[in-house]
C-alpha positions as CSV (number, residue, x, y, z in Angstrom):
1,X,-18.1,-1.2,10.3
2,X,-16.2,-1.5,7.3
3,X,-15.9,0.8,4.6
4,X,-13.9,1.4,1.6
5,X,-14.3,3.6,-2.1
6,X,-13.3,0.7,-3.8
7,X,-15.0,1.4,-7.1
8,X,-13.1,4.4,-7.8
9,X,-10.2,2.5,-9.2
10,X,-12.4,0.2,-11.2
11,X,-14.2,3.4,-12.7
12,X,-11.0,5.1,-13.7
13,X,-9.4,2.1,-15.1
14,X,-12.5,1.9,-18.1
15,X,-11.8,3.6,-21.3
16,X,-15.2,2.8,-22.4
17,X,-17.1,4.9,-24.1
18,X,-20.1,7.2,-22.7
19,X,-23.0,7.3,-23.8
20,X,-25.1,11.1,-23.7
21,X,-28.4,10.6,-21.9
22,X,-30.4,13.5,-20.7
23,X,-29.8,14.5,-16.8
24,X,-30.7,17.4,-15.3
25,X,-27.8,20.1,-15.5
26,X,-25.9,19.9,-12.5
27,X,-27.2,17.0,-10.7
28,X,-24.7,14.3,-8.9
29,X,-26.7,11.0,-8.7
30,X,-25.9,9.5,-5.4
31,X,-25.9,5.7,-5.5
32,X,-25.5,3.6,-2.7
33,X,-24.8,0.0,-2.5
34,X,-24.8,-2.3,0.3
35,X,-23.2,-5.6,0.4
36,X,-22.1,-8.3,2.9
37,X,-18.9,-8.7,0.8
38,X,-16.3,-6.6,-0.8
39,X,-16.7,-6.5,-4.8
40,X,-13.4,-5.9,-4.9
41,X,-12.1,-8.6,-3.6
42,X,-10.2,-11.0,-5.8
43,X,-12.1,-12.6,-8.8
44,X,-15.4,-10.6,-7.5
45,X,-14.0,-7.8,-9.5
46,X,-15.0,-9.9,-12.4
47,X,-18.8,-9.2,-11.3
48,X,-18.7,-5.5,-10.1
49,X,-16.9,-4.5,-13.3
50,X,-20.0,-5.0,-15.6
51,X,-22.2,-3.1,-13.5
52,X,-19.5,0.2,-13.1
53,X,-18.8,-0.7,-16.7
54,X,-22.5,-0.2,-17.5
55,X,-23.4,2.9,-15.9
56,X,-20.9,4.7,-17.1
57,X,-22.4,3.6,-20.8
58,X,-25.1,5.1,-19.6
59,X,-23.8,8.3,-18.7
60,X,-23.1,7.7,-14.8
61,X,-19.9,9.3,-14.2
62,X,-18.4,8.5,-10.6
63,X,-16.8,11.7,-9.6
64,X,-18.4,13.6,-12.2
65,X,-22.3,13.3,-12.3
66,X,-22.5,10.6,-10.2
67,X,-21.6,9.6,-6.7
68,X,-21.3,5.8,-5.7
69,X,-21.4,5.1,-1.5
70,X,-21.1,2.0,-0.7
71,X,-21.2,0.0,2.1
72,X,-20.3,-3.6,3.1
73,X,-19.3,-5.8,5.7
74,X,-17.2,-8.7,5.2
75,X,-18.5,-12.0,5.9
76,X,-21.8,-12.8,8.5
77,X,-22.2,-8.8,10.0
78,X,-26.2,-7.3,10.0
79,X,-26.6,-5.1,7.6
80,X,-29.0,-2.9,9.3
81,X,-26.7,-0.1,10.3
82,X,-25.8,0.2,7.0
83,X,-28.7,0.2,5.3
84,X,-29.7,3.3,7.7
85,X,-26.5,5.0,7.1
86,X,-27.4,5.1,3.4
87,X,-30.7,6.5,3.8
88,X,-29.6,9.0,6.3
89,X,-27.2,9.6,3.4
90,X,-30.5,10.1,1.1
91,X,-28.6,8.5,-1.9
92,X,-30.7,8.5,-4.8
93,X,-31.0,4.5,-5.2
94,X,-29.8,1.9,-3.1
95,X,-28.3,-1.1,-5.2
96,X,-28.8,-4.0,-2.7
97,X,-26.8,-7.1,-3.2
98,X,-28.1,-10.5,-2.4
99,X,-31.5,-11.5,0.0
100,X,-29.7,-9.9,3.3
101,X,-28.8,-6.6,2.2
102,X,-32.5,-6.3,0.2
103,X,-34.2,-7.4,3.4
104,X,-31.8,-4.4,5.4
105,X,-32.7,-1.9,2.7
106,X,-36.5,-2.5,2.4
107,X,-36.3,-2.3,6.3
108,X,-34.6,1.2,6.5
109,X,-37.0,3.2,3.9
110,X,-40.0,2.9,1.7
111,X,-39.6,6.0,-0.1
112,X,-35.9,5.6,-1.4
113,X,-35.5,3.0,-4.5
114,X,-34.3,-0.3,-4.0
115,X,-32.7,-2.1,-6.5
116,X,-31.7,-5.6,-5.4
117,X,-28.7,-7.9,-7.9
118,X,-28.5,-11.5,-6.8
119,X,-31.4,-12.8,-4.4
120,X,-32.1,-16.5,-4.4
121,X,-35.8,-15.8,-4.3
122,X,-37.5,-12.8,-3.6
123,X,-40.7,-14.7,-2.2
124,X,-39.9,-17.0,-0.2
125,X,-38.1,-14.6,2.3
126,X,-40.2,-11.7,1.6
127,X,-38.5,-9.2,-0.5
128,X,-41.6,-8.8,-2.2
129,X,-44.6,-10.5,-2.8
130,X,-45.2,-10.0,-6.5
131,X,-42.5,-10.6,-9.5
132,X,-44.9,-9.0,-12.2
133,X,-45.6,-6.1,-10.1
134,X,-43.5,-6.0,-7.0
135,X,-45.2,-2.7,-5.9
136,X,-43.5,-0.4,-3.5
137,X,-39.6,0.8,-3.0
138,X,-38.3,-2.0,-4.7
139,X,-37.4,-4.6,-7.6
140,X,-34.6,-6.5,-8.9
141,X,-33.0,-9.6,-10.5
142,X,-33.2,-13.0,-9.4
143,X,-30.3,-15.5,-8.9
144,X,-32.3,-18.4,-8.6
145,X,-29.9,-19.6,-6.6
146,X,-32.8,-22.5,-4.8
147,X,-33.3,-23.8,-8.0
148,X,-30.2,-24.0,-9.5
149,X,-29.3,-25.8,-6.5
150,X,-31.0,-29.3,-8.5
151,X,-29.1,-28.5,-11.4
152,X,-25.6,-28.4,-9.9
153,X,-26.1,-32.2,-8.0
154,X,-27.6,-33.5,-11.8
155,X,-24.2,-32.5,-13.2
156,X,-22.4,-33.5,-9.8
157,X,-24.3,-36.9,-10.9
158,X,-23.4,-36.7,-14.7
159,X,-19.4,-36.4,-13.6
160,X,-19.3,-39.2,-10.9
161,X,-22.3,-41.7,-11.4
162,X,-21.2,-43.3,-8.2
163,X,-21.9,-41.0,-5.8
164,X,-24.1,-41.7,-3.5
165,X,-23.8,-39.1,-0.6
166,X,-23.3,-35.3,-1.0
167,X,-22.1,-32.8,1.9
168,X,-23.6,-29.3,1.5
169,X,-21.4,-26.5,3.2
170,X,-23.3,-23.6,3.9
171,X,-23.3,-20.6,6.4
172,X,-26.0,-20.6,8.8
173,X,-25.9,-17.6,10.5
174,X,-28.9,-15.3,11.4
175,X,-27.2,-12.7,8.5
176,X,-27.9,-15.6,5.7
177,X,-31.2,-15.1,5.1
178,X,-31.8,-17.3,2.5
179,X,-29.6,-19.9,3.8
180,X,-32.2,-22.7,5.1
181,X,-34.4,-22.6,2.2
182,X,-32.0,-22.6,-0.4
183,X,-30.8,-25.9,2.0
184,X,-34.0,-27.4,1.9
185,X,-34.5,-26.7,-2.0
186,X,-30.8,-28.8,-2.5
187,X,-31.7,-31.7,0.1
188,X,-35.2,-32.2,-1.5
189,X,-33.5,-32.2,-5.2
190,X,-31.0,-34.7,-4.0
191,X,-33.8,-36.9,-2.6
192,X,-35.0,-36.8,-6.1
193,X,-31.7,-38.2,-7.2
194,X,-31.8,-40.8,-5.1
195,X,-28.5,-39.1,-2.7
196,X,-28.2,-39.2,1.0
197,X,-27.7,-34.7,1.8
198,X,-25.7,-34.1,4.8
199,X,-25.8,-31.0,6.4
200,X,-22.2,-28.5,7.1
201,X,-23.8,-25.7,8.3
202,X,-21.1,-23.4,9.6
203,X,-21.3,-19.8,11.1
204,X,-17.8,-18.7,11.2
205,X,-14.7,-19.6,9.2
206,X,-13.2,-21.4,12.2
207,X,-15.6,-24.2,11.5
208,X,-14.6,-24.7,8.6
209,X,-12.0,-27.5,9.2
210,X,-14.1,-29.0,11.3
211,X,-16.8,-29.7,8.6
212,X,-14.5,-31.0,6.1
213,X,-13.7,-33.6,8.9
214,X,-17.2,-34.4,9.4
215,X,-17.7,-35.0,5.6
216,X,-14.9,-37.1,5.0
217,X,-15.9,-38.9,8.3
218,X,-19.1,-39.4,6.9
219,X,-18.0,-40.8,3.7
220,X,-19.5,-37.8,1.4
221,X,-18.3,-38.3,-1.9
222,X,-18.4,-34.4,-2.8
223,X,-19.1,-31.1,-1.6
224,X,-21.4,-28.8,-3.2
225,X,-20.2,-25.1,-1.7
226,X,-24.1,-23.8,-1.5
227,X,-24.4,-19.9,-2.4
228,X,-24.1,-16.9,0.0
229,X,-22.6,-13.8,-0.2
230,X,-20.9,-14.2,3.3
231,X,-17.6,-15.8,4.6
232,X,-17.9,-18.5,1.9
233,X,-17.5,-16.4,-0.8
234,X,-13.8,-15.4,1.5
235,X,-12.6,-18.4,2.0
236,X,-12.2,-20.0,-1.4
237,X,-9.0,-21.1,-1.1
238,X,-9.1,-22.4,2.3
239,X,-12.6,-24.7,1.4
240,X,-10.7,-25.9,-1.7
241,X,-7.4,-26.7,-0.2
242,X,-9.4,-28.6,3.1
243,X,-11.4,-30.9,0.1
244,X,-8.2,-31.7,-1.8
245,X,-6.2,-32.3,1.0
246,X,-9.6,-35.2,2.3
247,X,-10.0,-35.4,-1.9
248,X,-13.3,-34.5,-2.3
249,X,-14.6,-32.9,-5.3
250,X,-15.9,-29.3,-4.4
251,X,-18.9,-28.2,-6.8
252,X,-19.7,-24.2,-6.2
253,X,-22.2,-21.7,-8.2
254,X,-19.6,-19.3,-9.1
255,X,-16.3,-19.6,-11.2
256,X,-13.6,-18.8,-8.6
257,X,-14.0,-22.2,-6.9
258,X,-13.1,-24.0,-9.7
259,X,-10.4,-21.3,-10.8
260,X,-8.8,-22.3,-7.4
261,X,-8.6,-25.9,-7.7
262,X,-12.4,-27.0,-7.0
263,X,-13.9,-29.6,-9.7
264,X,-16.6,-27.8,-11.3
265,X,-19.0,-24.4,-10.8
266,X,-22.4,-23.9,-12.4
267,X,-24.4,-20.9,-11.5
268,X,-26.3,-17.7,-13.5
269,X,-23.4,-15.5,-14.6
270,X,-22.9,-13.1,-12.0
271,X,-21.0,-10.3,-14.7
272,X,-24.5,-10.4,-16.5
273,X,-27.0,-10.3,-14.2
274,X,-24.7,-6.6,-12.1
275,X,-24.3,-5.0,-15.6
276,X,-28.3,-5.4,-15.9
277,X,-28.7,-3.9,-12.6
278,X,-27.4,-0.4,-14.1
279,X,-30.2,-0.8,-16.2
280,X,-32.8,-1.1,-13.7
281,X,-31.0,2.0,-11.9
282,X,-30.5,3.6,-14.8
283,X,-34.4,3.7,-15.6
284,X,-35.2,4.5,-11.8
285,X,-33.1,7.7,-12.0
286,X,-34.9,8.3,-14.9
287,X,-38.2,8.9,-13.4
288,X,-39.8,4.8,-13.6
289,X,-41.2,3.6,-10.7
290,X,-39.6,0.8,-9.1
291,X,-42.6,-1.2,-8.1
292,X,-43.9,-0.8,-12.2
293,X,-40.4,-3.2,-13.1
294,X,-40.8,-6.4,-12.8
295,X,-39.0,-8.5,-11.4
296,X,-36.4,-10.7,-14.0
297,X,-34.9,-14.0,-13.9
298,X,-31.3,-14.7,-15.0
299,X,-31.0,-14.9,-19.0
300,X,-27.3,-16.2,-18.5
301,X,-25.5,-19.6,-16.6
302,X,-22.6,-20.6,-17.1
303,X,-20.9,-24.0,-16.4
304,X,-16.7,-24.1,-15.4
305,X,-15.3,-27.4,-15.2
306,X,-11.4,-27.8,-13.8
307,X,-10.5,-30.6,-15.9
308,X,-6.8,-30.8,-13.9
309,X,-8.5,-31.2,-10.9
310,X,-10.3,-33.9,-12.0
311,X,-7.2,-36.0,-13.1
312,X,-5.7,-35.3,-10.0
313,X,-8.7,-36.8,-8.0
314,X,-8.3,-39.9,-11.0
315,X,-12.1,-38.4,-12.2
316,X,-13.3,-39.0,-16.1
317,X,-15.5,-36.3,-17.2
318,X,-18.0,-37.3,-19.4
319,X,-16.8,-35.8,-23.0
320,X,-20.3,-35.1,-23.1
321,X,-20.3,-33.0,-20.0
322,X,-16.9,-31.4,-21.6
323,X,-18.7,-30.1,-24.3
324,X,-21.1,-28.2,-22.5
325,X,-18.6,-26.5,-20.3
326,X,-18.7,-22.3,-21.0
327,X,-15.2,-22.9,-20.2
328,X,-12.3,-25.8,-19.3
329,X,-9.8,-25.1,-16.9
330,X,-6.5,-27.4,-18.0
């Protein structure tokens, strides 16, 4: 098992400004959060920042009236021990980051409050079985990762109209979770779009290579890097630099791909949807039921487009498409 404090340095490096909310006198709020990957690794920072950020608006002090635990484990490792280690812990709430990690907390208690940042869907693997009234331990914020999943292949489509075959890289390991559905809801979109979907499932990064050599065997004219907090998330720079060198246009959900040379990313804003989860915990520790909040749908996307990329692959990008970009990488 790996852990680390990481967010201490991220807490002490905020000069923003506290907001007074009643807490009992005294009382250390002990927050756990349990995650397959490091937040504070590379441009992930980006994400955890809001959601320190956030609760210390709130009031949440870490190493003052607050205590944040966490635990992770980098890449494809089950999540159970942890998950037990933080109730044994009896932290206060758990924050539990994407569909694994929710499934590993809602496993190890139903008394401590589960609050979960980032899960595809919360149905379809069973996190919970109502998003009015989730009932129970637990509640969150969707990703909607599954259905974003269409989305990302229409603007695959907008930028090169003559594609006609798309590799999907995903990790299949038993840890991904959410992993064959969100598959199945990207193949059945592409279907729709008249593309051919081919498979990369990998399970470790030593595979990697090897699927970039099926794709480009295979004639895929791009690969869309499908969502996962696991060893995907790890590798950016590895996928990217295996697609140039075969030049093949990578297409991600989250920013960093295209900040390290992928074409384009388009996904719910990650930074958003963490600094809303210190609201949810910030209302739990205030006496709400978790099973009364409903569950909530990204409010935010946003869509990165690496226009130098693009020249380098001899790409046009639709002006149009340009336009709509949050942001333009030259």
């Amino acid at each position: 098992m790996h852990r680390r404090s990481f967010l201490a340095g991220l807490v002490s490096a905020f000069g923003v400004r506290l907001v007074a909310e009643a807490q009992p006198a005294g009382k250390v709020w002990r927050i756990g959060i349990l995650t397959n990957a490091p937040p504070a690794k590379g441009t992930a920072t980006d994400f955890w920042t809001p959601f320190i950020e956030r609760l210390r608006e709130l009031g949440y002090v870490d190493g003052q009236n607050t205590a944040i635990l966490p635990r992770y484990a980098e890449g494809y490792v089950d999540l159970s021990g942890f998950a037990a280690e933080l109730v044994n812990l009896k932290v206060d709430v758990i924050l539990a980051v994407a569909t694994g990690a929710a499934l590993a907390a809602k496993t190890a208690t139903n008394t401590i409050p589960i609050v979960f940042a980032n899960v595809a869907d919360p149905l379809a693997p069973g996190v919970v079985t109502n998003l009015a009234r989730p009932g129970g331990n637990i509640t969150g914020l969707s990703s909607m990762t599954a259905e974003l999943g269409g989305k990302r292949l229409e603007l695959l489509k907008e930028a090169l109209p003559t594609v006609s075959q798309v590799a999907v890289l995903w990790n299949s390991s038993k840890a991904n979770t959410g992993g064959p559905y969100t598959f199945r809801q990207t193949e059945a979109a592409g279907l729709k779009l008249g593309l051919q979907i081919r498979s990369l499932a990998v399970t470790v990064p030593s595979e990697l290579e090897r699927a970039f050599e099926a794709a480009s065997r295979e004639r895929a004219g791009a690969v869309i890097v499908q969502d996962g907090p696991h060893f995907l998330s790890l590798h950016t720079q590895q996928i990217v630099d295996l697609a140039v060198r075969r030049r093949l246009p990578v297409i991600a959900s989250v920013r960093n791909f295209p900040e390290a040379g992928g074409l384009l990313s388009y996904g719910t804003d990650l930074r958003d949807l963490y600094r809303r989860a210190a609201g949810y915990v910030d209302k739990i520790l205030k006496g709400t039921k978790p099973g009364d909040l409903p569950i909530e749908q990204p409010t935010k996307f946003e869509l990165v487009i690496n226009l130098k990329t693009a020249k380098a692959l001899g790409l046009t990008i639709p002006p149009s498409l340009l336009l709509r970009a949050d942001q333009v990488i030259q």
